[in-house]
C-alpha positions as CSV (number, residue, x, y, z in Angstrom):
1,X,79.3,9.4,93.1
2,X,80.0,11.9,95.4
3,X,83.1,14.5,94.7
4,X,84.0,18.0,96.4
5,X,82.0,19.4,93.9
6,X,78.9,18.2,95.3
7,X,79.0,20.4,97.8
8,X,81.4,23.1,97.3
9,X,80.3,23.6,93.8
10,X,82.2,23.1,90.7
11,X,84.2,27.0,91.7
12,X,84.9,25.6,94.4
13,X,83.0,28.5,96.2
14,X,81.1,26.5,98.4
15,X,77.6,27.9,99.4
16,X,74.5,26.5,101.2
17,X,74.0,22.4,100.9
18,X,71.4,20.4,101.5
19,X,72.3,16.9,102.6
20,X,70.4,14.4,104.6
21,X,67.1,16.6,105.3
22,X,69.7,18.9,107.0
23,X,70.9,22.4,105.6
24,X,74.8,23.6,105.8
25,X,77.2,26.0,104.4
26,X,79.9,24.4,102.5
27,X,83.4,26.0,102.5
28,X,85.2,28.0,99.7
29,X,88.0,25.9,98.8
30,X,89.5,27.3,96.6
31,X,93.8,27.6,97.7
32,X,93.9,30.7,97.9
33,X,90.8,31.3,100.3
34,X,92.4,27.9,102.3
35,X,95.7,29.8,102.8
36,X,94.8,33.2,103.8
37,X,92.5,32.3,106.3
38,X,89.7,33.5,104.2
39,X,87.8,30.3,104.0
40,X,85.0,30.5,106.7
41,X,84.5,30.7,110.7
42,X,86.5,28.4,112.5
43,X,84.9,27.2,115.8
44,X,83.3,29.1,118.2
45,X,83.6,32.7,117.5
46,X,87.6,32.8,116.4
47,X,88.8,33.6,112.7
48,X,89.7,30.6,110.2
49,X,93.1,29.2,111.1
50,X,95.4,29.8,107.4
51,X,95.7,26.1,105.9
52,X,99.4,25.0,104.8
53,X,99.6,22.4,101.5
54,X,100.0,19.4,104.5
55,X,96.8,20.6,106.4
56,X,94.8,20.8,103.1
57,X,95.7,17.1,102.3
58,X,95.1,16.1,106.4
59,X,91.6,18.1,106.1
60,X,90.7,15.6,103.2
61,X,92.1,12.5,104.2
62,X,91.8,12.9,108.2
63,X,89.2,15.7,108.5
64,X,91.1,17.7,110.7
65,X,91.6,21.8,110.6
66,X,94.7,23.1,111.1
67,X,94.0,24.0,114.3
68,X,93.6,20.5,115.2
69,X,89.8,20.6,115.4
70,X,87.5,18.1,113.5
71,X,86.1,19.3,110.1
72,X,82.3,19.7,110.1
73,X,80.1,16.3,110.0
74,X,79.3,16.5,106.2
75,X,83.0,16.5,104.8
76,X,83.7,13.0,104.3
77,X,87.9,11.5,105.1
78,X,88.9,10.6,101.8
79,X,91.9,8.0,100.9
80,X,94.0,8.7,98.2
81,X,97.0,8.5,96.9
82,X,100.0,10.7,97.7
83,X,100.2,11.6,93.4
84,X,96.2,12.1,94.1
85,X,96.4,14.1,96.8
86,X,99.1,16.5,95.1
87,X,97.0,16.5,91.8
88,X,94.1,18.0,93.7
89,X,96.0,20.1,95.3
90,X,96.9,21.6,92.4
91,X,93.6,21.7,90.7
92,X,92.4,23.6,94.0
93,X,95.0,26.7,92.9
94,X,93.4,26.8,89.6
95,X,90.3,27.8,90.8
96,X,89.3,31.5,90.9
């Protein structure tokens, strides 16, 4: 079974992936990295746009950034439930 841990590690750090005989860098994850901005590149050559709790739970279930741009083509669009979504949500602030 696949989880976010597959690829952003169990810290949710993140780090280099290997999926599909292709190599990628997975996000850090973790909230507080999501809402400062601190997360990774966004596209092109601007920073990371700061995530919001409603854009974290969009990026999983829609894969979209807040800046409206599509996630990267590894992340899968989960569905969940709303209680899911905010019980991951606050597992993701637990992480340090």
């Amino acid at each position: 079974m696949n989880t976010c841990a597959s690829c952003h590690g169990a810290d949710g750090r993140g780090g280099r992936v290997r999926m599909m005989m292709r190599v990628f860098e997975a996000p850090d994850i973790r909230y507080e990295s999501l809402i400062s901005g601190e997360h990774g590149e966004g596209h092109g050559e601007e920073e990371a746009v700061p995530y919001t709790d409603e854009d974290i739970k969009r990026a999983i279930t829609e894969g979209v950034e807040p800046d409206g741009e599509s996630l990267e083509w590894p992340m899968p669009r989960w569905t969940m439930s709303d209680q899911d979504l905010d019980d991951l949500l606050e597992f993701l602030k637990t992480l340090d």
